[in-house]
C-alpha positions as CSV (number, residue, x, y, z in Angstrom):
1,X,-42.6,-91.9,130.4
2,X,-41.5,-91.7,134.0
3,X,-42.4,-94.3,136.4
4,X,-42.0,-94.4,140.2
5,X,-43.2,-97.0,142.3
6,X,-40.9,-97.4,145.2
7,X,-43.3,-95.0,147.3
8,X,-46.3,-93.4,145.8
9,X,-47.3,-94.4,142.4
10,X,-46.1,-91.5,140.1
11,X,-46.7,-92.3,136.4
12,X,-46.3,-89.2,133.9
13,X,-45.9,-89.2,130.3
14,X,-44.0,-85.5,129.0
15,X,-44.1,-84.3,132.3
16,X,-47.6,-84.8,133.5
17,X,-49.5,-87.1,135.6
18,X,-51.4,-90.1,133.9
19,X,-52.2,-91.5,137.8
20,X,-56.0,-92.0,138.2
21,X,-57.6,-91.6,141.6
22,X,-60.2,-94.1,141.2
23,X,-59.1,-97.6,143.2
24,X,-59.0,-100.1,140.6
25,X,-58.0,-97.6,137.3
26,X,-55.0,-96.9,139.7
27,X,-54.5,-100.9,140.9
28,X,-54.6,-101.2,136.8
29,X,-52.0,-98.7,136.3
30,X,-49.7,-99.6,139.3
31,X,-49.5,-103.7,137.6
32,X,-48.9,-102.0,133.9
33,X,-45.8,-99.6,135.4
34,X,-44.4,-102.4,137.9
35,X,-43.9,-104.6,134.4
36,X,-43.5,-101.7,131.7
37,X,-42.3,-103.0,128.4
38,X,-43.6,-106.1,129.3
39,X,-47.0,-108.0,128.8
40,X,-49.2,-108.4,131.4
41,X,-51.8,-110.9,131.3
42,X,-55.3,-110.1,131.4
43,X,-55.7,-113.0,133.8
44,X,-53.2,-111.4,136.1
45,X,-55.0,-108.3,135.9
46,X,-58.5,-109.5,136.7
47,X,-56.7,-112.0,139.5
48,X,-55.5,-108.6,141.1
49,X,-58.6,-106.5,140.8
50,X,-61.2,-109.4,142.5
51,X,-58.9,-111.7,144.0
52,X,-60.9,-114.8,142.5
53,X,-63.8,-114.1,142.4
54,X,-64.3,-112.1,139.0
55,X,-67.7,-110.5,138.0
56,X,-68.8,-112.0,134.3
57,X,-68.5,-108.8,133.6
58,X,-64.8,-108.8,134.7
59,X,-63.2,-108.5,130.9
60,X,-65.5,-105.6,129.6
61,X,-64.8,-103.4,133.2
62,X,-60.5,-104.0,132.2
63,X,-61.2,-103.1,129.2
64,X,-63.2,-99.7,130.6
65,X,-60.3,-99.3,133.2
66,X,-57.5,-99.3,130.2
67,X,-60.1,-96.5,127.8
68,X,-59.9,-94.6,131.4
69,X,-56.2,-94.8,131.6
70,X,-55.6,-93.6,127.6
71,X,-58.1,-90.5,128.3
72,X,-55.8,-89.5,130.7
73,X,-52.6,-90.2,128.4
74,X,-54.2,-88.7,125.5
75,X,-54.6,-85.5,127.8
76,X,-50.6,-85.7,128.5
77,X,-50.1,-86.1,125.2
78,X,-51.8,-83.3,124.2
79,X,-50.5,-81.0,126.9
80,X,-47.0,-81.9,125.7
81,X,-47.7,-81.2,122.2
82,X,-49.4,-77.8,123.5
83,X,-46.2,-76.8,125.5
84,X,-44.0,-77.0,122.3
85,X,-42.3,-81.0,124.3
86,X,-41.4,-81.4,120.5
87,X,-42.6,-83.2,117.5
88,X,-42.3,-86.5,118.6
89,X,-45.1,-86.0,121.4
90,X,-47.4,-86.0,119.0
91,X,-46.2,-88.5,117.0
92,X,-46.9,-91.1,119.8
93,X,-50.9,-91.9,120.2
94,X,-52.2,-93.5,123.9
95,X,-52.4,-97.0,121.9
96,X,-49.0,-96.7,120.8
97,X,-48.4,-96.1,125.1
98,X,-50.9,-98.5,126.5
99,X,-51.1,-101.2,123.6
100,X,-53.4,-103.7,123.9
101,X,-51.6,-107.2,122.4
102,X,-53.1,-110.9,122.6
103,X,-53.7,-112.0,126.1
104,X,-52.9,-108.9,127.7
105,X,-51.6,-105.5,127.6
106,X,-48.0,-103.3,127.7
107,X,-47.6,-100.4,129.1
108,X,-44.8,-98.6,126.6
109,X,-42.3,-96.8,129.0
110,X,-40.5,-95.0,125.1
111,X,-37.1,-95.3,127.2
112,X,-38.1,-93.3,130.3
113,X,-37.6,-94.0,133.5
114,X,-38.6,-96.3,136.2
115,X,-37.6,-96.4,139.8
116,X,-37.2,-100.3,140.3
117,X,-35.0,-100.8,137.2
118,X,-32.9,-98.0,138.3
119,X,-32.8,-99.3,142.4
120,X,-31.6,-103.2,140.3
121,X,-28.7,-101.7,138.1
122,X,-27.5,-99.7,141.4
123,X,-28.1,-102.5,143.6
124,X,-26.7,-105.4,141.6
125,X,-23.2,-103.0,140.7
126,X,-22.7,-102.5,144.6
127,X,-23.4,-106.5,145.1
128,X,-20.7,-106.6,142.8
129,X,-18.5,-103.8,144.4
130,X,-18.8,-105.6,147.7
131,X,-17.6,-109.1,145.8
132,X,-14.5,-107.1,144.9
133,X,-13.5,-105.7,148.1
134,X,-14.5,-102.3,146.8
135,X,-16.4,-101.2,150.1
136,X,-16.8,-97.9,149.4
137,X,-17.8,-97.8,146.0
138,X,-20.2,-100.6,147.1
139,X,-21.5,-98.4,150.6
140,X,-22.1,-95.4,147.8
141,X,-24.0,-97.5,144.9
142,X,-26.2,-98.9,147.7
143,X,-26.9,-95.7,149.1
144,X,-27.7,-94.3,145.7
145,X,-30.1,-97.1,145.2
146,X,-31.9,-97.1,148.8
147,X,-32.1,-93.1,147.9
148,X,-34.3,-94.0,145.5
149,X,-37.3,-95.3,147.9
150,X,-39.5,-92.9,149.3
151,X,-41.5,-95.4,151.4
152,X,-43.2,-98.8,151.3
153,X,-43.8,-99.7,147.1
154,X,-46.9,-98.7,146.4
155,X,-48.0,-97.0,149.4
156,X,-50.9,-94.8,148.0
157,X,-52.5,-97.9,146.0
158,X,-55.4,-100.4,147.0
159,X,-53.6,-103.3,146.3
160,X,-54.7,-106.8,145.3
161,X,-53.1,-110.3,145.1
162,X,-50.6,-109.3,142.6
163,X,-49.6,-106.0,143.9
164,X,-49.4,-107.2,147.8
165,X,-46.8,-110.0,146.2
166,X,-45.0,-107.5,144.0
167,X,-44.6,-105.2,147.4
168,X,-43.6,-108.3,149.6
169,X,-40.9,-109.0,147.1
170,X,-39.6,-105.6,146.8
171,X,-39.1,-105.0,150.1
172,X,-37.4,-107.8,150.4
173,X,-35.0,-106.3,147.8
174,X,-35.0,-103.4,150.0
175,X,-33.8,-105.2,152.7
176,X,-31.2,-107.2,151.1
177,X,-29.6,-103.8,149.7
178,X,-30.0,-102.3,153.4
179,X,-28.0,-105.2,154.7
180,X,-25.3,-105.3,152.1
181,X,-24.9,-101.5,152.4
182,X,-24.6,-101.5,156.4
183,X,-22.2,-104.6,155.6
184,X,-20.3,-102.1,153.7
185,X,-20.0,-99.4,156.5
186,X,-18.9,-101.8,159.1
187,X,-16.2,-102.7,156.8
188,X,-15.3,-99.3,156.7
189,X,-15.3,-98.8,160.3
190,X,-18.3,-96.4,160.5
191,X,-19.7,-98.5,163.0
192,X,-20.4,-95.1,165.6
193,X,-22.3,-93.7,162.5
194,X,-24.8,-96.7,162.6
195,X,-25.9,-97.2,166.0
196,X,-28.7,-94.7,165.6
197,X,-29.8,-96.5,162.4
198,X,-29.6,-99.6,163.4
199,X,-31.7,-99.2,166.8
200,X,-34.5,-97.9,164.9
201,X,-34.3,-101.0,162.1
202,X,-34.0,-103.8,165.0
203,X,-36.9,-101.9,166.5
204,X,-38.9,-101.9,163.5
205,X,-37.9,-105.7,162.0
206,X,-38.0,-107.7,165.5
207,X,-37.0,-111.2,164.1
208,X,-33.8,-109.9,161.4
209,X,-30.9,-111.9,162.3
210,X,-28.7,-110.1,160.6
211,X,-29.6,-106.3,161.3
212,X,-29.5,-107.7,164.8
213,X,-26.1,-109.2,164.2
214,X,-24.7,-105.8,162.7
215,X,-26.2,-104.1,165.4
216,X,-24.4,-106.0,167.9
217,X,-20.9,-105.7,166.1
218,X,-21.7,-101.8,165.7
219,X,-22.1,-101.6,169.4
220,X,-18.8,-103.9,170.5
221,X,-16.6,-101.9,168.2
222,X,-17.9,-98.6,170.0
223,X,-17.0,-100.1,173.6
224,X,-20.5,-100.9,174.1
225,X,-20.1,-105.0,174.5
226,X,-23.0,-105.4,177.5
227,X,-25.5,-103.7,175.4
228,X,-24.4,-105.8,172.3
229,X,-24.9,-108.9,174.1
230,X,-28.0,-107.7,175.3
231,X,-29.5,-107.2,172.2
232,X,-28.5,-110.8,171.4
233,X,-30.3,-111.5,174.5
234,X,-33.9,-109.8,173.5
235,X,-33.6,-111.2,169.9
236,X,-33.2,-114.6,171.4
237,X,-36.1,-113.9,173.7
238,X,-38.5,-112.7,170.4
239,X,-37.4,-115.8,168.7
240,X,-37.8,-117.9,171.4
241,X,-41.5,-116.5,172.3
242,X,-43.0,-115.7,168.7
243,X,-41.5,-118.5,166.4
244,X,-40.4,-121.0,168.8
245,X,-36.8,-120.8,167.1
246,X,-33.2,-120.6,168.7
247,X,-30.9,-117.8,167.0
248,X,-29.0,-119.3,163.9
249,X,-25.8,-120.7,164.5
250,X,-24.0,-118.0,162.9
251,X,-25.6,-115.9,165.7
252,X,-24.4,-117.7,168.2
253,X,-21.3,-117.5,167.2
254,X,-21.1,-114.0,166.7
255,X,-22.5,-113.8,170.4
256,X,-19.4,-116.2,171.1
257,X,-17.0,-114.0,169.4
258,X,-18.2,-110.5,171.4
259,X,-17.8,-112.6,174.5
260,X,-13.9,-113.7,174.0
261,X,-13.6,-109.9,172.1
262,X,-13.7,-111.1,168.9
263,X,-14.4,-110.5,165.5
264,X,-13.8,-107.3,162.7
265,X,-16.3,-108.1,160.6
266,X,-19.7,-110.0,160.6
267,X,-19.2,-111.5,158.0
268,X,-16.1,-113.5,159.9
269,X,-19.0,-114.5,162.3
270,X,-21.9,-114.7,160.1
271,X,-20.9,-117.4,157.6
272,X,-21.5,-120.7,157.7
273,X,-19.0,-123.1,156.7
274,X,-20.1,-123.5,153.3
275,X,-20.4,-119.6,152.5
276,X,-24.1,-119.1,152.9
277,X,-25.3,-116.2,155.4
278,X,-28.7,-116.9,157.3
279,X,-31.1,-114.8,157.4
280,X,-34.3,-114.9,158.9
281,X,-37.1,-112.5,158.8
């Protein structure tokens, strides 16, 4: 089975679609695939599909949802075995895929793919790349795993508590990746390369300290130190008028540090003095 989530939910099992287009059968599905091989509550299922306030009917329409979903794995299964996938396709059964065990149910990936395990392996080898020194073999596995998003998780799906949480959380990933990979090209002095980037993520997250602070770094480095300092200037002024908040004090120091035509790196001006970077979002 092949799962995608980082974008539109794309489920397919021997090459074909299992994705319903009914809203909830799809909200089902999208839970089951974040959490493959894994167990997933009933109560976090029925928590997702009516936010509280469940029907008494709320276990027997799951249960109709999860027949739904096998009827349309049972029809990839079968179209596998009737394109000659191999033996094995018919060997598997839809309960054997979507198995139904106490207190919940596990969607059975067999050893396929799924885009979010993929984006964590590349992701967590370029965190440690960049721990090394290795800046370009971290810029490239960050890349790789950034590749791998095709939009906002879940973008195509209805989504409840759960979901909305999951997606919140992932793009939080996202962003941590995005920062550690731009970290990565300003070490590598590919700071020309990012200014068109990096205006359109400052535009888009208003409050990011530190897309703001690489921003300003990218621009000093190219000659451009005014318009670094003003972008200090405008982040200050969203701070200031939407949260009631001061730029952190590594930002002010960076903003120090472009004034007396300072630092290589943002990290140099970006750290607090016990090592912890602050971000704020």
């Amino acid at each position: 089975m092949d799962i995608d989530v980082l974008g539109a939910l794309a489920v397919r099992e021997n090459g074909v679609s299992i994705t319903p287009t009914a809203p909830k059968p799809r909200q089902v599905l999208a839970l089951l695939a974040l959490h493959a091989d894994q167990v997933v509550p009933v109560s976090a299922l029925i928590e997702e599909l009516w936010a509280g306030e469940p029907p008494r009917s709320a276990r027997t329409t799951l249960q109709t949802y999860v027949l739904q979903l096998r009827a349309l794995i049972a029809t990839a299964l079968e179209r596998g075995a009737d394109a000659a996938a191999g033996e094995q396709a018919g060997m598997r059964t839809a309960k054997d895929i979507l198995v139904t065990l106490p207190g919940g149910y596990l969607l059975n990936s067999g050893g396929g793919t799924l885009d979010v395990r993929e984006f964590d392996r590349l992701a967590g080898t370029g965190y440690r790349a960049m721990d090394a020194g290795d800046f370009p073999g971290a810029a490239r596995l960050l890349r790789e795993a950034l590749a791998l998003w095709s939009g906002p998780a879940f973008a195509d799906v209805q989504g409840g508590v759960q979901l909305d949480m999951e997606t919140r959380r992932l793009e939080e990933t996202r962003l941590c990746a995005l920062d550690q990979r731009i970290e990565a090209d300003l070490r590598l002095g590919r700071h020309r390369e990012l200014l068109a980037e990096l205006t359109v993520l400052v535009t888009r997250y208003r409050t990011h300290e530190n897309l703001h602070g690489q921003f300003m770094l990218a621009l000093h480095r190219s000659g451009r130190r005014g318009e670094a300092l003003d972008v200090y200037q405008r982040l200050r002024g969203t701070l200031v008028r939407e949260l009631g908040l001061e730029p952190s004090v590594a930002l002010r120091r960076l903003q120090r540090s472009i004034l007396m035509a300072g630092p290589e790196s943002l990290a140099e001006a970006n750290v607090e003095p016990g090592g912890e970077r602050l971000v704020r979002v």
